[in-house]
N, C-alpha and C positions, 0 to 999 in steps of 0.2 A: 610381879613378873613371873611368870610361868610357861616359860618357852621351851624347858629342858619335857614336857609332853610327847609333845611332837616330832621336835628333832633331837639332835647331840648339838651340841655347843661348844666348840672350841674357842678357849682363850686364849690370845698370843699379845707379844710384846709388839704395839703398833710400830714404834720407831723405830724397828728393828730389819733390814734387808733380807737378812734369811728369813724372818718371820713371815713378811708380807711375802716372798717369793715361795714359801710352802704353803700360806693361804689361797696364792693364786695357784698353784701347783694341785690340792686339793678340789680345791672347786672346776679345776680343766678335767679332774679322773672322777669325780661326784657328779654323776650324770643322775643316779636317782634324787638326789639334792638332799641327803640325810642330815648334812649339817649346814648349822646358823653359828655366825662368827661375831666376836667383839673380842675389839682391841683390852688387854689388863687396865690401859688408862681411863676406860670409857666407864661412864656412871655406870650402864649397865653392868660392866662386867662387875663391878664395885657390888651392884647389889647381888649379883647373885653370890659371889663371893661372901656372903655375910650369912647366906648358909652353911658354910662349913666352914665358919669361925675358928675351929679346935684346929685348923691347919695353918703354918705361916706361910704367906704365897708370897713368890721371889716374881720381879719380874723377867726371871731368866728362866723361865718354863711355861710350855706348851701345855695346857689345860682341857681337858673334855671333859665336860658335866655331859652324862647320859643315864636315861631311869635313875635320873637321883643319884645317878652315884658319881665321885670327882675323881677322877685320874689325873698323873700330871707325869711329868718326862719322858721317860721312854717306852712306858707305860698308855701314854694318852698315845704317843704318834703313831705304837704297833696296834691301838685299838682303832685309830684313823684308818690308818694303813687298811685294816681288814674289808672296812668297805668301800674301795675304791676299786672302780674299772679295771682295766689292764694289764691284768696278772699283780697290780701291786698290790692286792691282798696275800699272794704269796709272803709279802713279808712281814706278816703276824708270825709266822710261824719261827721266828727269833723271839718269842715271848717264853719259849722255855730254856734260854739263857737267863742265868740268876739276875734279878734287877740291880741286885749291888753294879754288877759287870754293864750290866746296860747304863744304869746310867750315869757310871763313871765315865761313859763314852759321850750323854749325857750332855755330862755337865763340860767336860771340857771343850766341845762345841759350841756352849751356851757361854763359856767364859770367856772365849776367845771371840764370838760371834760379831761384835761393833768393831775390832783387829780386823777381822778377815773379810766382814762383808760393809761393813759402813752400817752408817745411821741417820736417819731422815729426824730434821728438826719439828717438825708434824708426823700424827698417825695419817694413816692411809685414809685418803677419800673414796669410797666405792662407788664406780660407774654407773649410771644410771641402770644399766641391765642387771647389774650386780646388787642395785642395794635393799632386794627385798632379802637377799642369803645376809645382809648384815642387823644384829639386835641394838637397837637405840634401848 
């Protein structure tokens, strides 16, 4: 599989309400359609993940494989972030806050995340208009 070419590739936790609600959130401000998405449970993501073995991947982080390279936390979302629509690329420019800092903020969003937003018993199914932006 060789998709990370073309596009970026964001990983997220399918059963996850924030997760799916920033995938949809993404893809409403990705008008140039720079990324392709799979849920962390899905084979796909499983293989591309076996690229970069040398890391332990939690399912409590947001993932972008892009040119080959794997970002994850608050790291992946302010590299999202850059290329979206609507001024939200303005909020890359919180990437020179120290990462410890960021994503201690992070993580205790991601800890709390099935607390505050709930959790679906299935991954997300993507709408028929949607599912050429998702990787099988």
């Amino acid at each position: 599989m060789d998709n990370t070419e073309k596009n970026s590739i964001i990983l997220f936790d399918g059963v996850c309400n924030l997760c799916n609600a920033s995938v949809n959130f993404i893809i409403k401000h990705d008008k140039k359609e720079h990324f392709k998405f799979a849920s962390l449970q899905s084979d796909a993501a499983k293989e591309l993940l076996l690229q970069y073995n040398s890391k332990k991947i939690n399912m409590d982080s947001i993932i972008l494989i892009e040119n080959n390279n794997f970002y994850e936390k608050s790291t992946a979302a302010l590299k999202i972030s850059k290329k979206l629509n609507n001024g939200f690329s303005l909020l890359y420019l919180f990437i020179i806050i120290h990462p410890f800092i960021r994503d201690w903020v992070y993580n205790y969003i991601a800890k709390n995340r099935y607390k505050w937003f709930g959790k679906k018993e299935n991954c997300m199914i993507p709408t028929p208009e949607l599912k050429n932006r998702f990787i099988k």
